[in-house]
C-alpha positions as CSV (number, residue, x, y, z in Angstrom):
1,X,-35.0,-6.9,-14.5
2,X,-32.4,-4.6,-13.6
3,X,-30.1,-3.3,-16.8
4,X,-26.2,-3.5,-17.2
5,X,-26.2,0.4,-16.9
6,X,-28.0,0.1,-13.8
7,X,-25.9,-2.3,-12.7
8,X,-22.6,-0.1,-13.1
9,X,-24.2,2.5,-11.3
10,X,-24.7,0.5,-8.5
11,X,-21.1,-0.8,-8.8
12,X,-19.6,2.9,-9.1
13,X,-21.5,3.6,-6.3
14,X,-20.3,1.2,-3.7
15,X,-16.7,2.2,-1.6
16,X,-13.4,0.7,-2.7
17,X,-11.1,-0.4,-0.4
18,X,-7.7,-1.9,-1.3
19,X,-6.0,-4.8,0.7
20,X,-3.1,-7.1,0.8
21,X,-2.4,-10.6,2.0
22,X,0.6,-11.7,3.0
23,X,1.5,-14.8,4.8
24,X,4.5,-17.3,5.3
25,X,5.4,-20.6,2.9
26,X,2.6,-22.9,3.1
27,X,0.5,-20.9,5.4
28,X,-2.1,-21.2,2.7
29,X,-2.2,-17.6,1.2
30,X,-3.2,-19.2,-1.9
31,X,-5.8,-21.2,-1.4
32,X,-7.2,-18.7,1.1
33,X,-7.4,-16.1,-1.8
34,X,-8.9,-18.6,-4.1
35,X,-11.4,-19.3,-2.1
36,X,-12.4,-16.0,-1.3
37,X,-13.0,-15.4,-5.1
38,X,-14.8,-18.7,-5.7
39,X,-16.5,-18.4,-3.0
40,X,-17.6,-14.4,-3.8
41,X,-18.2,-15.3,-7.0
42,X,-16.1,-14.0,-8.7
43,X,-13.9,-16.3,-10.9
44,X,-14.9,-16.5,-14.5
45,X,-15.9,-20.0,-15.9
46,X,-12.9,-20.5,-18.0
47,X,-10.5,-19.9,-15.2
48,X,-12.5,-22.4,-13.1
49,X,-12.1,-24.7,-16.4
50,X,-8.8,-24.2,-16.3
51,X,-8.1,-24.5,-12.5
52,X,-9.5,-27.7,-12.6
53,X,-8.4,-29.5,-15.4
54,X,-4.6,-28.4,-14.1
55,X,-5.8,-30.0,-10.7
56,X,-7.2,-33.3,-12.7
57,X,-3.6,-33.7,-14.5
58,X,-2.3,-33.4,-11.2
59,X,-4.6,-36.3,-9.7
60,X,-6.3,-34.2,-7.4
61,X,-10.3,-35.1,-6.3
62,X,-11.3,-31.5,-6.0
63,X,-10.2,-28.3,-7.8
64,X,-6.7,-26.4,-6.6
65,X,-8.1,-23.2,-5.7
66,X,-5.0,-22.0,-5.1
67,X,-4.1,-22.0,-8.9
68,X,-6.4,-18.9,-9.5
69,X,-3.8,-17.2,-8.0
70,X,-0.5,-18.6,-8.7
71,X,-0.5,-17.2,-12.3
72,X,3.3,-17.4,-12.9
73,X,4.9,-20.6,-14.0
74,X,7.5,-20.4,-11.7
75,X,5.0,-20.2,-9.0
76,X,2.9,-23.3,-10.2
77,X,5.8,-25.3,-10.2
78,X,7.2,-24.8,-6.9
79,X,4.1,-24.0,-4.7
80,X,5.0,-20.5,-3.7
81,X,4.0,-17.1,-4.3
82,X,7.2,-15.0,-5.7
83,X,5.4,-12.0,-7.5
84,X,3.0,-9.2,-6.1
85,X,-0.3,-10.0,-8.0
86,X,-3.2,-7.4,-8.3
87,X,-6.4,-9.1,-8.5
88,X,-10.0,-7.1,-8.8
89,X,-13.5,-8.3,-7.6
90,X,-16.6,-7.0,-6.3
91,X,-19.6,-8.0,-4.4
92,X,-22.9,-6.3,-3.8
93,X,-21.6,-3.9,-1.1
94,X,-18.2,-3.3,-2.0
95,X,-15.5,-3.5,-4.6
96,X,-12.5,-4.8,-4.1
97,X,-8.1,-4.3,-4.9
98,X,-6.4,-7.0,-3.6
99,X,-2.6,-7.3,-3.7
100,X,-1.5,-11.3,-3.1
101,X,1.8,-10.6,-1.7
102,X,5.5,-13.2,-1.3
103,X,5.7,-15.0,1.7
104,X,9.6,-15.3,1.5
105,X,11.3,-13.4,3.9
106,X,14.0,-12.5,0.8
107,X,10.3,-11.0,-1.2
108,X,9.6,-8.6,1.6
109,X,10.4,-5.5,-0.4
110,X,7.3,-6.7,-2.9
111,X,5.2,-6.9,0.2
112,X,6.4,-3.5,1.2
113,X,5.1,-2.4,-2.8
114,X,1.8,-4.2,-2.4
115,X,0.9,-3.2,0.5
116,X,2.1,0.6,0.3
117,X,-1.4,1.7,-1.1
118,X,-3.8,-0.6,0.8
119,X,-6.7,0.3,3.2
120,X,-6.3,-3.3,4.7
121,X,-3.5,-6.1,5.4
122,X,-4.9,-9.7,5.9
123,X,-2.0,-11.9,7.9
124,X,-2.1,-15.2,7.2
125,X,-1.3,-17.9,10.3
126,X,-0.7,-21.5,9.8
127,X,-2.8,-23.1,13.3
128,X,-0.1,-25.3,13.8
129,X,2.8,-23.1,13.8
130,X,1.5,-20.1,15.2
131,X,3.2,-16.5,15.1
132,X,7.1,-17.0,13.7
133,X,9.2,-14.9,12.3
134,X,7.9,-14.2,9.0
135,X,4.3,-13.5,11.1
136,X,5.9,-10.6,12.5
137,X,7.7,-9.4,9.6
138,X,4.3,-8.6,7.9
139,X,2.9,-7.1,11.1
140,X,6.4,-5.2,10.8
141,X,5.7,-3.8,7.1
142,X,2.2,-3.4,7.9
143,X,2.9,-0.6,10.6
144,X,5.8,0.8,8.7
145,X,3.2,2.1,5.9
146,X,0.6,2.6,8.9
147,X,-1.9,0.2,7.1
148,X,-4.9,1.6,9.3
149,X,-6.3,-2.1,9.6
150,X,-4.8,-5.3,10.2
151,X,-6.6,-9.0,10.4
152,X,-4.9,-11.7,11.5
153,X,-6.6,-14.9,9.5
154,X,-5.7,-18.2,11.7
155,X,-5.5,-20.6,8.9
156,X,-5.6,-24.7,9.0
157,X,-8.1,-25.0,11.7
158,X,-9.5,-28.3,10.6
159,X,-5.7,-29.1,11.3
160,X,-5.9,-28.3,14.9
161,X,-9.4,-29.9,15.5
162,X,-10.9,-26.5,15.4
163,X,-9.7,-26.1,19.2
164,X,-10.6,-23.0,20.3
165,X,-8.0,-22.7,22.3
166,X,-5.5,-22.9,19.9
167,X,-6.7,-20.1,18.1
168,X,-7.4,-17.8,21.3
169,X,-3.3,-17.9,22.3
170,X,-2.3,-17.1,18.6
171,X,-4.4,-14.4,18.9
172,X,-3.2,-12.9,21.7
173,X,0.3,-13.3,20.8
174,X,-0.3,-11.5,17.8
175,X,-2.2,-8.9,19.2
176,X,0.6,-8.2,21.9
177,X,3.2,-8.0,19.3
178,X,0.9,-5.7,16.9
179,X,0.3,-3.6,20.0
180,X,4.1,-2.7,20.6
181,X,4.3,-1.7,16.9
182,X,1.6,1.0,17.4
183,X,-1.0,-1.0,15.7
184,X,-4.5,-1.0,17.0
185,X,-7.6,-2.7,16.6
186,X,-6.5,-6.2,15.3
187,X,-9.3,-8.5,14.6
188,X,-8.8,-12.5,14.2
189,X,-10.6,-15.2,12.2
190,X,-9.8,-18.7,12.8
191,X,-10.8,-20.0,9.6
192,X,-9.6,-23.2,7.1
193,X,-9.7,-21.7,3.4
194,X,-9.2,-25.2,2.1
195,X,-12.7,-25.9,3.7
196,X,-14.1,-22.8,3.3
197,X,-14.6,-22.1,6.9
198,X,-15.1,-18.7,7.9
199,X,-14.0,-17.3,4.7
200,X,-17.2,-16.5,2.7
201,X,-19.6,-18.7,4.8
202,X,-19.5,-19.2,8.6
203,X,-18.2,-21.9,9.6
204,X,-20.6,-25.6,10.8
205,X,-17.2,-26.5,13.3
206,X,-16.6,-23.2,15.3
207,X,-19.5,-22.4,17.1
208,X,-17.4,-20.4,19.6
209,X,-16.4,-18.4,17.1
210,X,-19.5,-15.3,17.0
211,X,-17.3,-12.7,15.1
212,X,-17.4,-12.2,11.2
213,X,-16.0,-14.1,8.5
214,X,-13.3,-13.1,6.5
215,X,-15.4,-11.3,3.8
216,X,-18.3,-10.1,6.2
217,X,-15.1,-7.8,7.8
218,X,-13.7,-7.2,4.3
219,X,-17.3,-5.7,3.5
220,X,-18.0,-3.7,6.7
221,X,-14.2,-2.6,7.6
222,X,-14.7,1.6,7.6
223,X,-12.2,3.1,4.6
224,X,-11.2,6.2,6.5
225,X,-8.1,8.9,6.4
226,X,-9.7,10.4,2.9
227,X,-7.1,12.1,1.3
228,X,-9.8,14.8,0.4
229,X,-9.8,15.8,4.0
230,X,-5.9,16.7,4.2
231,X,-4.5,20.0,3.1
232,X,-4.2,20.7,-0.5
233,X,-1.0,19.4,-2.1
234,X,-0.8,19.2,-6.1
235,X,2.5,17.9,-7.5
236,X,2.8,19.6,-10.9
237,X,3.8,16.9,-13.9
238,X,3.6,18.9,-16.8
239,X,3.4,22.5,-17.8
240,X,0.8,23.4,-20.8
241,X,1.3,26.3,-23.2
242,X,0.1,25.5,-27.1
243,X,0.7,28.9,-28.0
244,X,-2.0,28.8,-30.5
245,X,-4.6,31.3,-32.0
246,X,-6.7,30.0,-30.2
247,X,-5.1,29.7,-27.0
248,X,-2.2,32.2,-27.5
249,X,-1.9,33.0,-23.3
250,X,-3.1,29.8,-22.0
251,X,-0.9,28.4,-19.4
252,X,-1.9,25.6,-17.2
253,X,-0.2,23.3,-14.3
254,X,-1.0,19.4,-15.2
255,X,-1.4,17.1,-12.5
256,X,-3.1,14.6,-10.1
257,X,-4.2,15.7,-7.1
258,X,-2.6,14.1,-4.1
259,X,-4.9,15.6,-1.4
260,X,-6.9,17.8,-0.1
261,X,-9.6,19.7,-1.7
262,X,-9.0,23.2,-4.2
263,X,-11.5,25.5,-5.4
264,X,-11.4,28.7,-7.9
265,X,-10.4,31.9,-6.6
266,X,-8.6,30.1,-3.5
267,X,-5.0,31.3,-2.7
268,X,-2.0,28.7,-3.1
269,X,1.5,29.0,-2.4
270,X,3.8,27.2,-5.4
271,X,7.3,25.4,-3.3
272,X,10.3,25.6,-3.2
273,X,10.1,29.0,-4.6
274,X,7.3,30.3,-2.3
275,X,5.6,32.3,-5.1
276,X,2.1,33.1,-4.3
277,X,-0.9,33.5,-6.7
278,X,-4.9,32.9,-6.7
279,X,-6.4,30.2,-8.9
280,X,-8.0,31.7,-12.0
281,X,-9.6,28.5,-13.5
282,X,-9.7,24.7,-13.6
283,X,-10.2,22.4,-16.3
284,X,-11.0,18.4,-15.9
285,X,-11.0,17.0,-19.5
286,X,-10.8,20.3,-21.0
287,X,-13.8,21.5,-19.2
288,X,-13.8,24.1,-16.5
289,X,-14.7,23.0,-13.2
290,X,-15.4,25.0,-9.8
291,X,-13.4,22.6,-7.4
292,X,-10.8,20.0,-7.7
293,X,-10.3,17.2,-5.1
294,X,-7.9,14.5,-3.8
295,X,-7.5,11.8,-7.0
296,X,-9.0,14.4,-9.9
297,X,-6.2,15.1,-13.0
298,X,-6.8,18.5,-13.3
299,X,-4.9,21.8,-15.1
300,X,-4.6,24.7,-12.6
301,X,-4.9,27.9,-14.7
302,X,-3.2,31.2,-12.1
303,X,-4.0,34.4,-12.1
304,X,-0.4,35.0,-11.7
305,X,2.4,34.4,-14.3
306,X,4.4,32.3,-12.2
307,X,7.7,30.2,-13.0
308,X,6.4,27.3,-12.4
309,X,7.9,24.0,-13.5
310,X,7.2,20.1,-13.3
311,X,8.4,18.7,-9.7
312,X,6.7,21.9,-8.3
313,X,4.5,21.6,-5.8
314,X,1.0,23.9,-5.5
315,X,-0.3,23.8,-1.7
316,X,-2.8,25.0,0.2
317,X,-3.8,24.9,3.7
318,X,-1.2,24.2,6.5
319,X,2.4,24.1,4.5
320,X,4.7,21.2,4.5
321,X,8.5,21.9,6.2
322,X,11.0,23.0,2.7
323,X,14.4,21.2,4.3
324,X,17.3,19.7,2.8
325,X,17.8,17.4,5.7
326,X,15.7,14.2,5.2
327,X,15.7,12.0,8.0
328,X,13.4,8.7,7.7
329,X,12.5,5.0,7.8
330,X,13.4,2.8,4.5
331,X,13.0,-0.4,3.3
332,X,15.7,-1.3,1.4
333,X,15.0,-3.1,-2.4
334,X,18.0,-3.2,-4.1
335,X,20.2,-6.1,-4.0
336,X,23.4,-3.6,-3.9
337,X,23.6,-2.5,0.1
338,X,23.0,1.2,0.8
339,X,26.1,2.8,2.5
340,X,26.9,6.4,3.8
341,X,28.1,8.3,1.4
342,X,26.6,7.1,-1.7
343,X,25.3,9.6,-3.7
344,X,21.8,8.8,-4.7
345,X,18.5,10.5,-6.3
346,X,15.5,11.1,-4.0
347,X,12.2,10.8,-6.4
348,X,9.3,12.7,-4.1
349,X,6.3,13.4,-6.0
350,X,7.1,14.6,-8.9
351,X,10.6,15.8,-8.2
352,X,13.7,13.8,-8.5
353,X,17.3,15.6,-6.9
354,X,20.5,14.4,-6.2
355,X,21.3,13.8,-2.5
356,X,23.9,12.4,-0.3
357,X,23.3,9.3,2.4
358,X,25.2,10.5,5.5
359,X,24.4,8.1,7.5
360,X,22.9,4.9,8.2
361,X,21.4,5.7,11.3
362,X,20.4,1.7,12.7
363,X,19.0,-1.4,11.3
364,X,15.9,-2.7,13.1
365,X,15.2,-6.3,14.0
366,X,11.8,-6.9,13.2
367,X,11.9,-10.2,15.1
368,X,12.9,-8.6,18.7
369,X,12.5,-4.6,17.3
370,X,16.0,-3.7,18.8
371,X,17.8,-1.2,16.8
372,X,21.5,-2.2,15.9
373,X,24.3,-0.5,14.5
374,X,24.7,-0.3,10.4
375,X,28.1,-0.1,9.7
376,X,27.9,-2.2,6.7
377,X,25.0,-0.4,5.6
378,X,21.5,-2.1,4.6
379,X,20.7,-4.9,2.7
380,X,18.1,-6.1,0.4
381,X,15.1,-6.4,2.7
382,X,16.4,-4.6,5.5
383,X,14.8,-1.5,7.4
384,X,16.4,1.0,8.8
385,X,16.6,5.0,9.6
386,X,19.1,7.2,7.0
387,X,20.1,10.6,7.0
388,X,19.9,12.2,3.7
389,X,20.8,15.6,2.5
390,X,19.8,16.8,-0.7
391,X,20.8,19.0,-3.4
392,X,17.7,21.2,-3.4
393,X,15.2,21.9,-1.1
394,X,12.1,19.2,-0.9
395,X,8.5,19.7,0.0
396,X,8.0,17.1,3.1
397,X,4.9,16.3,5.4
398,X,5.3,13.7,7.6
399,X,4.3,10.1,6.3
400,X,1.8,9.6,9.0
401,X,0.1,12.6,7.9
402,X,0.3,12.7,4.0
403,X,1.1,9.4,2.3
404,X,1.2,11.4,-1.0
405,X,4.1,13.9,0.2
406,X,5.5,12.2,3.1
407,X,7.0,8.6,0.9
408,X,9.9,8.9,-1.7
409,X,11.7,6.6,-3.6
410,X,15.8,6.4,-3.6
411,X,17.5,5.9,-6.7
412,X,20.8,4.5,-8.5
413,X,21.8,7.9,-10.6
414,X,23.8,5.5,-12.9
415,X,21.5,3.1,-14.0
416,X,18.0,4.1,-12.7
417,X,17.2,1.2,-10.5
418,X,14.9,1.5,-7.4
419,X,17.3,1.3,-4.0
420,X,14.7,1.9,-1.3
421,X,11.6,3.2,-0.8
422,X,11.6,5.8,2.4
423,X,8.4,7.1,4.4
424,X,9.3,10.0,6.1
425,X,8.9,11.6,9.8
426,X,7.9,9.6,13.0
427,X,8.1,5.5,12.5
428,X,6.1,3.0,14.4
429,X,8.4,0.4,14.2
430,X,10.5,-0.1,17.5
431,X,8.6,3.0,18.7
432,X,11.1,4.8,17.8
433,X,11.5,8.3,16.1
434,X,12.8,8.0,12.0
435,X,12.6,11.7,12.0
């Protein structure tokens, strides 16, 4: 019999990859992310208890699988998904972070959060309505954070009599849509979640259908664009110097690594001040290490005695542009619009500086992706290109490049609140140019 340390050696050892669903009211997100962990196996006993005595109060015959996901009271009572919820499973090949996303066309700046880390975006379609708006909204958001795979999941099948047909011209309006964005490689399952077709188990109603199901892809899907092959980019967080007896010279750089791969003796470059200097040391967990690599919390230890301070950023490799002039694609998240001239705070890494919106450059439809004029600025939900200029110079790469150092945040100076969240360089979206 295998052991429980065996077994989380095997688990640490299989790849992660990290996906979102979204989908529109009543497409089904719910229930399709239930049954994916029921049918996976992996809902504890007491949330199945609890699932179904909720769905026996409510006079249902069979269990509400949807209610494993639609944790918030709000959400149970009206049917809807309103919150981004972070749910973690595994199987035998993989593990699993998937973010349940809103469906509500007013929530699309919590799909924009949910999905802004993910390997993977999973488009729900109701069979009977086909593509709408909302549909291409998340195909939208999806190649505005260059999700490198999309599947569209043709929902309600048993609805439409499993009619192949059906399924083959949502497909192809999909995939003609996700094509203009720049999006590649689509694949489609027609599947009924309430059933269970196609989800976990092939389906007994669509022998067309020869591709995988839902999880099969979920399992086999390549997780590529490793942040460990990038250059070497290391925002600094926190400066270390206890100044004790037994550390009286110690000085060392705290921080994650954001990409790219470092190793001792290696020659960095510290921005915006240019410095240069050779890494003496590195310590993970207070022990010294040879290398450091995309993910790692590490202290960099210089040869040098450099000024270097938190919001700093330690580079190697090809260099990122130092500008002042910050043109780029946002999705706007505050309920207060976004005008030219307001004065904001651009949060990039690790370094927050005061900066200027000069102008709101267009608003995008995402239904027809025409660009129109934003004289009124950008409201909540909206996307749009800006033209920023800050205060002090900022490390940039391009988003499409370096997720890390190519997304920033803008925020309210008076009261802290998140305005938008940027991604900047080159967009997809329209096919246009955010930079």
């Amino acid at each position: 019999m295998t052991s429980i340390t065996e077994q989380f050696a095997d688990l640490a050892a299989t790849t992660l990859l990290r996906f979102a669903t979204a989908g529109s009211v009543d497409d089904g997100k719910s229930t399709l992310v239930g049954r994916l962990l029921h049918d996976s196996k992996s809902v504890l006993t007491d949330q199945m208890e609890a699932v179904e005595a909720v769905s026996a109060r409510r006079g249902q015959d069979a269990p509400d699988l949807a209610l494993l996901t639609d944790g918030l009271r709000a959400e149970r009572e009206q049917g809807i998904t309103i919150d981004v919820a972070y749910r973690y499973f595994a199987t035998a090949r993989r593990r699993f972070i998937l973010a349940d996303t809103p469906g509500h066309v007013q929530y699309t700046r919590n799909m924009v959060t949910g999905a802004s880390t993910a390997d993977l975006a999973v488009v729900l379609v109701d069979a009977r309505n086909g593509v709408i708006e909302q549909t291409r909204r998340h195909a939208a958001v999806a190649a505005l954070l260059r999700v490198p795979h999309v599947v569209l999941a043709v929902n309600k099948m048993d609805l439409v009599g499993y009619e192949e047909s059906v399924f083959a011209q949502i497909a192809e309006e999909f995939t003609a849509y996700a094509t203009r964005l720049g999006i590649r490689g689509v694949v489609a399952v027609p599947m009924s979640a309430l059933a269970g077709d196609n989800v976990v188990e092939p389906s007994a109603h669509m022998d067309w259908y020869t591709g995988p199901t839902l999880l099969e892809h979920l399992e086999s899907v390549p997780v590529d664009g490793t942040p460990a092959a990038l250059p070497f980019r290391f925002p600094v967080q926190y400066v270390i110097r206890p100044q004790t007896a037994e550390h009286p010279d110690y000085r060392g750089y705290a921080g994650q690594v954001a990409s790219g791969v470092l190793r001792t003796g290696e020659a960095v470059t510290v921005l915006p001040s240019g410095h240069r200097g050779t890494v003496a040391g590195i310590d993970v967990l207070g022990v010294s290490a040879d290398t450091a690599s995309a993910g790692q919390s590490v202290t960099l230890r210089l040869v040098e005695d450099l000024d270097v301070s938190r919001g700093d950023l330690i580079i190697a490799g090809k260099p990122p542009r130092l500008t002042q002039d910050l043109e780029a694609t946002v999705c706007h998240l505050h309920e207060r619009p976004l005008r030219a001239g307001d004065r904001v705070q651009v949060k990039q890494t690790t370094r927050t500086v005061p900066a200027v919106v000069r102008e709101i450059a267009c608003r995008i439809d995402i239904d027809t992706l025409e660009r129109h004029p934003a004289e009124d600025g950008l409201s909540v939900n909206d996307i749009g290109h800006v033209v920023l200029r800050t205060a002090e110079p900022l490390a940039l790469d391009d988003y499409r490049d370096n997720q890390s150092t190519g997304a920033f945040l803008l925020i309210n100076p008076a009261d802290g609140s998140t305005l938008a969240a940027g991604m900047t360089g080159p967009s997809t979206i329209a096919g246009g140019s955010g930079a």
